[in-house]
N, C-alpha and C positions, 0 to 999 in steps of 0.2 A: 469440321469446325476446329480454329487452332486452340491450341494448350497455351498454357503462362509461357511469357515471355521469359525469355534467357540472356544474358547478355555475356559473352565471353571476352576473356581480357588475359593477352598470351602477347610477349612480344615475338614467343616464335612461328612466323605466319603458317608452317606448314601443319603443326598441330593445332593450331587455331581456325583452317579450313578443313583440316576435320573432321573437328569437333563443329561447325556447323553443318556440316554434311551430317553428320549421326544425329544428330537433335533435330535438324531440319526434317529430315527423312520418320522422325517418333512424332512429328507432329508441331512441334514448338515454334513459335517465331524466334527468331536466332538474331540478334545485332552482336557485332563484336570490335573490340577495339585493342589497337597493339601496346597501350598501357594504361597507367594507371589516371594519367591524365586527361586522356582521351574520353576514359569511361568516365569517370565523373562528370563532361561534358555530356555524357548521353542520359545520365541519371535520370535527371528531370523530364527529359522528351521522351526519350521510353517508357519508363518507370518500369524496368524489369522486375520480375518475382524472386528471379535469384540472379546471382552474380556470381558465375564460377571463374577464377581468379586465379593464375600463378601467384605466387609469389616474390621470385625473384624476375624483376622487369627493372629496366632502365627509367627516366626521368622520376618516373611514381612507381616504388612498388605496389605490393601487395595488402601489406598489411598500414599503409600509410592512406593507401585506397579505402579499405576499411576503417578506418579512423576519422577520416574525411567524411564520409560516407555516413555514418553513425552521428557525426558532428549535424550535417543537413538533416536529419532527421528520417533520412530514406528509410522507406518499409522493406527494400530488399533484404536477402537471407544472401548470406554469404557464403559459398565453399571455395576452400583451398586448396590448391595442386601444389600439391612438394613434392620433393626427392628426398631420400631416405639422409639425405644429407644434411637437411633443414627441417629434419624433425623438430629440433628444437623451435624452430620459426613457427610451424604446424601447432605446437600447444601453446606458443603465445596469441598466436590467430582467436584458437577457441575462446582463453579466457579474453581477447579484447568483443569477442564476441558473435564468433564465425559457426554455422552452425555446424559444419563436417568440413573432413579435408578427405582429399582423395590424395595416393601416391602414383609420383610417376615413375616408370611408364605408366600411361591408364590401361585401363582394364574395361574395354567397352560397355560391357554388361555391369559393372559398377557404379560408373557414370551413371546408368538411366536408373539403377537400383536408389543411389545416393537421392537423386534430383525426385524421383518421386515419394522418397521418404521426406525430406526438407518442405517439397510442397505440401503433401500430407498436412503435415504439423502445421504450416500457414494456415492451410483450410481449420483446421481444428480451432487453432487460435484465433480466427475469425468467428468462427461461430460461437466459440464462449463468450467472448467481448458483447458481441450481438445478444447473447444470452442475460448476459449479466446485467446489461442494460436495461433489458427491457422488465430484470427483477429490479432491479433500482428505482425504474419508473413506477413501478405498480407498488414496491412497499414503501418509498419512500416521500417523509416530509423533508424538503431539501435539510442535511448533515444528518438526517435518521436514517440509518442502515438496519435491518433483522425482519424477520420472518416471524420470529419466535410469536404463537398465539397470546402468551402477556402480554408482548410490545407490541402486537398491533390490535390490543384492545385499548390499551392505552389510544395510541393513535389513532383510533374511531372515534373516542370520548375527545379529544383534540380538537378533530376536524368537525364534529358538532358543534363544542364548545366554543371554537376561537369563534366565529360570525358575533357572539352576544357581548355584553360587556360583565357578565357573570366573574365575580372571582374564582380563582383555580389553586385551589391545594396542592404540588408536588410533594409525595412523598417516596422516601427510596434511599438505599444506603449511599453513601459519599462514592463521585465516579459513577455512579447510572446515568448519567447524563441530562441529572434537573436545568439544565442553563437554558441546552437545545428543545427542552418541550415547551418551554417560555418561550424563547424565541419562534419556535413555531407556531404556540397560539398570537402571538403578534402577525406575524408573517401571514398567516394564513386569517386572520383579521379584518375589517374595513376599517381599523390603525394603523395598517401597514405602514403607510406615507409619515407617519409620525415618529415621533421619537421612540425607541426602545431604550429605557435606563434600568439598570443596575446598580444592586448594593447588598456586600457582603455584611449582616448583620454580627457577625463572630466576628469582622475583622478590626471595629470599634470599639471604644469607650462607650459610656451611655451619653455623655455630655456630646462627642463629638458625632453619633449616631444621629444624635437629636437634631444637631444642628444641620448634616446631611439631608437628611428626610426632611425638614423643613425649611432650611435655610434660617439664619439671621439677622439683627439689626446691627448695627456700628454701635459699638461700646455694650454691647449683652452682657461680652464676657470677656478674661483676657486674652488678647490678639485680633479681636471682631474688630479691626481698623475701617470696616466700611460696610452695606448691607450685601449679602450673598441669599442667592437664589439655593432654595432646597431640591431635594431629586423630586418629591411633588411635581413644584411647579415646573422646573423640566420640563415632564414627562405632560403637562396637560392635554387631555385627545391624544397621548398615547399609552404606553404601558409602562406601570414599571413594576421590574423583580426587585421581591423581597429573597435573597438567600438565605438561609439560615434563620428563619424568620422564630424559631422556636427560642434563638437567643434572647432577645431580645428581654428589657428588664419591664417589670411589670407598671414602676411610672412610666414609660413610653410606650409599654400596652395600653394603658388607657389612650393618651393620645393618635396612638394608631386608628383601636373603636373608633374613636371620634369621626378620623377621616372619613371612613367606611360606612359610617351611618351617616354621618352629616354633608359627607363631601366638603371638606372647610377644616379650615386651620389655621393658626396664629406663628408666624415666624418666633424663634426663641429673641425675647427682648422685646418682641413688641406685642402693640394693641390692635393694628388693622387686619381682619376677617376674611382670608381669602378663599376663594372657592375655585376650584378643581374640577375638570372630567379625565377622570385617571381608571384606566383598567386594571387592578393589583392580579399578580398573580405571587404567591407566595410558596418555598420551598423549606422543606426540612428535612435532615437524617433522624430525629427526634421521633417519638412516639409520643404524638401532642395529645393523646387520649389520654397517655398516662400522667402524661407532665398533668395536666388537667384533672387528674384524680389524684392525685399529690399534692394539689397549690400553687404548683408555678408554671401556670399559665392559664390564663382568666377562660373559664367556660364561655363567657358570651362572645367575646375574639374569636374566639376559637370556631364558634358555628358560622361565625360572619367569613373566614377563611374557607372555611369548609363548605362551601357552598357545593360546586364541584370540586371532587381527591379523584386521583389517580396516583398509583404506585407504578415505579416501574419496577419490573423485576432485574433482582443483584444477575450477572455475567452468569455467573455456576449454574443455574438454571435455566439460561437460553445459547446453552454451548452451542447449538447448531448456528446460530446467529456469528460463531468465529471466523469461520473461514471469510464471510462478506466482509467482518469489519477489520480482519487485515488486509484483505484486499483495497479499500476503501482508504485506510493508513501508511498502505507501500505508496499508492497512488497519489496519496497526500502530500507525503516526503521525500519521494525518487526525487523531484523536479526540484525541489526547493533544494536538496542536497545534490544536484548532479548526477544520479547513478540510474545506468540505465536496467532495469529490475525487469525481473519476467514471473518473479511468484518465490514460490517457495522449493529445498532441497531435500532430499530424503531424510524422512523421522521429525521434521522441524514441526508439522502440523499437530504429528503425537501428541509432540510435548506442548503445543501449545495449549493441546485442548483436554490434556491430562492434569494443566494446572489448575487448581479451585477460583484462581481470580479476587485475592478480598479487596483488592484495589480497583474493582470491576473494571468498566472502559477505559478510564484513566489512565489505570494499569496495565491494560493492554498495548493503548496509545502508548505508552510511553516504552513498551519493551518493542514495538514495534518500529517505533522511529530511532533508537536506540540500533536495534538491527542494523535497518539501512544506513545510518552512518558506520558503522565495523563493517559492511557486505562486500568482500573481494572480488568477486564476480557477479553474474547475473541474477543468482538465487541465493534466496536469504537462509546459511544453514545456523544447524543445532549451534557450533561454536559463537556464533553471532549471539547469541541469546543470554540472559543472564546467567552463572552457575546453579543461581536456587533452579530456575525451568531444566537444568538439564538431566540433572539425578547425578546419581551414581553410576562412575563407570570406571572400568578398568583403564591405566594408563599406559597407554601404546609407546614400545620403543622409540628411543630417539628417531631411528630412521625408517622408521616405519611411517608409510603413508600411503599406505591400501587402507580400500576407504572401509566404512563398517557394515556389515550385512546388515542385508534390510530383510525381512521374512518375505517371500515371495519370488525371488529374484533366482533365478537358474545359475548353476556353479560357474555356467558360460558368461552369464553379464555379472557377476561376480568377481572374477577372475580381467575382465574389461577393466573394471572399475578400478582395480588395481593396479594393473599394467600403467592405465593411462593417467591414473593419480599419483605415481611412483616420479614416469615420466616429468609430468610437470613439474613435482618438488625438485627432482635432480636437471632440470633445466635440457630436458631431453635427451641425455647421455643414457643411451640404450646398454652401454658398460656398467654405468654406476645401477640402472633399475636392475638390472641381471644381477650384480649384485645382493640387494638388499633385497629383491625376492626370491632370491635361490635355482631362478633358473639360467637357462643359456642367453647368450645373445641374439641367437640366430632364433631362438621360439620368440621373441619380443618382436625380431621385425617381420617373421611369418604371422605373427598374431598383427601387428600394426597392418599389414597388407589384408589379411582376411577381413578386420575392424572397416575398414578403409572400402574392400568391394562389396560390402552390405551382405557378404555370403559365408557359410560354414562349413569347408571344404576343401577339395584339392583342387577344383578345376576352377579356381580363379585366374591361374597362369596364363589360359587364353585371350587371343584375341588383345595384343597389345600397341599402341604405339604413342607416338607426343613425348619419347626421354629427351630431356633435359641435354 
């Protein structure tokens, strides 16, 4: 049975028959084209898995292939063939978003080493997508993301509750996400079809609250130049949010009662009785038990809300529920901001999930689209982040740019990470990285060829041909 397809892109024919001949012979179906324009033409009819690519080619290079390429939105994975001469080309490759490069001459046993590491990683990243999905499906009310057993007790009492026309209590600190549980008991409703309205209770006056919630007549008050419809009538046969509904003052408690018992209301200024089929669901950060053992806020409103409560619980207590709803907010924001995102860089999840959250989702949401606009590459690191998430740390020489230990990571991909993060700051000058890391230049580009043939050794010198 054949393997993923491959597509090679070389203007020089002889290392480009090959290189179908080696891959042909491992299994793979091989199409190949002698540049950059050629392959692009074949993108779509093949739909190759990977695209192993020169670099330096006539009409279209390389990395203009990968630009293009990326632009269409193609799934392939890309590797690069350089000479030690366009290193520098090699680490702009990566960060445009190539997933390895090989040096030429090649090194045949590298080749298949590279190609089935790159597919690897496809497969992987298939099957978490595939994974992810199908957790998405099963925990969520569409824009509800988590696992967490508070949230999806909450979201049981939801998906009972939305069917009736019962009112609903949200309670939960500022940023838990009171809008989206409203919106989902509509959504998941037989009001769906109708209107969903909103009204931020703290964001008014009492006078101008008044007139919102119910509308008024021409001449009530000063500016009423005509009659205006209140979020009531809106909303009839369908729902509407109270936000903040614990604000609200206790002459317009009473008129609220009213609603709620009577279904009926009088616009401010007038005398005609109108009547309403409205579903309330109302929200607060408030402790409306207590307000209500204090005086400011009427006990019998208060049972008339409370018919169904649900809390959700604050972020700090459903930390596992992090990694989804960054996932959820990179995915949100990549497209809208242009950047093409693949998750997160080493230490960034740390710190994400080291922080307590008192601006729960909100504040998630916002460090994380935050992120993605500052992300220079693919993955969203620690520097992206605000300084409060980052801590404390030591500050690294100006020219230092080895990257930081991660715990876990062998002195081997250690000492990688350095090499190739040195490289890219000094724009590939294998002089200036010898430099500023203290060794030779001749170990950088022995380390760049070992990095490069997927092996830890001597005997990668074998078996060579395709120079430049």
């Amino acid at each position: 049975m054949a393997k993923d397809r491959i597509l090679i892109v070389d203007d020089e024919a002889n290392a480009r028959q090959a290189l179908e001949t080696l891959l042909g012979e491992e299994g793979y179906e091989v199409a190949s084209a002698a540049d950059g324009e050629e392959a692009l033409a074949l993108l779509s009819s093949f739909e190759p898995a990977v695209v192993l690519s020169d670099v330096r080619m006539p009409r279209m290079d390389g990395l203009t292939l990968l630009e293009r390429a990326k632009a269409q939105h193609s799934e392939a994975a890309f590797v690069m063939m350089t000479a030690f001469g366009t290193v520098e080309t090699a680490v702009k490759a990566m960060r445009a978003g190539a997933e390895n490069f090989l040096l030429k001459p090649l090194d045949v046993s590298a080749v298949a080493v590279v190609l089935e590491k790159v597919l690897e990683k496809k497969r992987l990243a298939l099957d978490w997508e595939s994974l992810r999905e199908r957790v998405r499906e099963r925990y969520r009310i569409p824009n509800l993301v988590g696992e967490a057993p508070e949230l999806q007790s909450v979201l049981d009492v939801v998906r009972r509750a939305a069917p009736t026309r019962a009112t609903v209590l949200i309670l939960g600190e500022s940023g838990t996400g009171k809008e989206l549980i409203a919106q989902a008991l509509h959504e998941e409703s037989t009001r769906r079809d109708k209107r969903f309205v909103k009204i931020n209770c703290a964001a008014l006056s009492e006078t101008l609250l008044e007139s919102e919630l119910f509308g008024h007549e021409r001449g009530s008050f000063t500016g009423a130049v005509g009659r205006r419809e209140g979020r009531f009538e809106l909303a009839d046969g369908g729902t509407l949010f109270l936000d903040e509904v614990g604000e609200i003052s206790p002459a317009l408690q009473v008129k609220l009662l009213r609603v709620l018992q009577e279904r009926e209301f009088e616009r401010v200024g007038g005398t005609q009785t109108l009547k309403v089929d409205v579903r309330l669901v109302a929200a607060t950060n408030r402790d409306l038990a207590g307000e209500v053992a204090s005086g400011r806020f009427r006990e019998d409103l208060y049972y008339r809300l409370n018919v169904v409560a649900v809390t959700l619980p604050p972020l700090r207590r459903r930390k596992g529920d992090i990694p989804a709803l960054i996932s959820h907010f990179i995915d949100k924001y990549k497209e809208s901001y242009g950047k093409d995102l693949r998750g997160l860089g080493p230490g960034t999840l740390d710190a994400l999930l080291a922080h307590d959250w008192p601006g729960n989702i909100r504040e998630l949401e916002n460090v994380i689209e935050r992120a993605v606009v500052l992300a220079q590459g693919p993955f969203l690191m620690t520097d992206d982040l605000p300084q409060t998430l980052r801590g404390p740390r030591a500050v690294a020489p100006t020219d230092s740019a080895a990257a930081a230990i991660v715990p876990g990571l062998s002195l081997y991909d250690i000492e990688r990470e350095a090499i190739l993060r040195t490289l890219e700051k000094v724009g590939g000058s294998t002089a200036r990285a010898a430099e500023i890391l203290g060794i030779s230049v001749r170990k950088i580009q022995y380390r760049l060829r070992e990095y490069a043939s997927g092996k830890r050794g001597d005997d990668f010198e074998n078996d060579k041909f395709g120079a430049d």
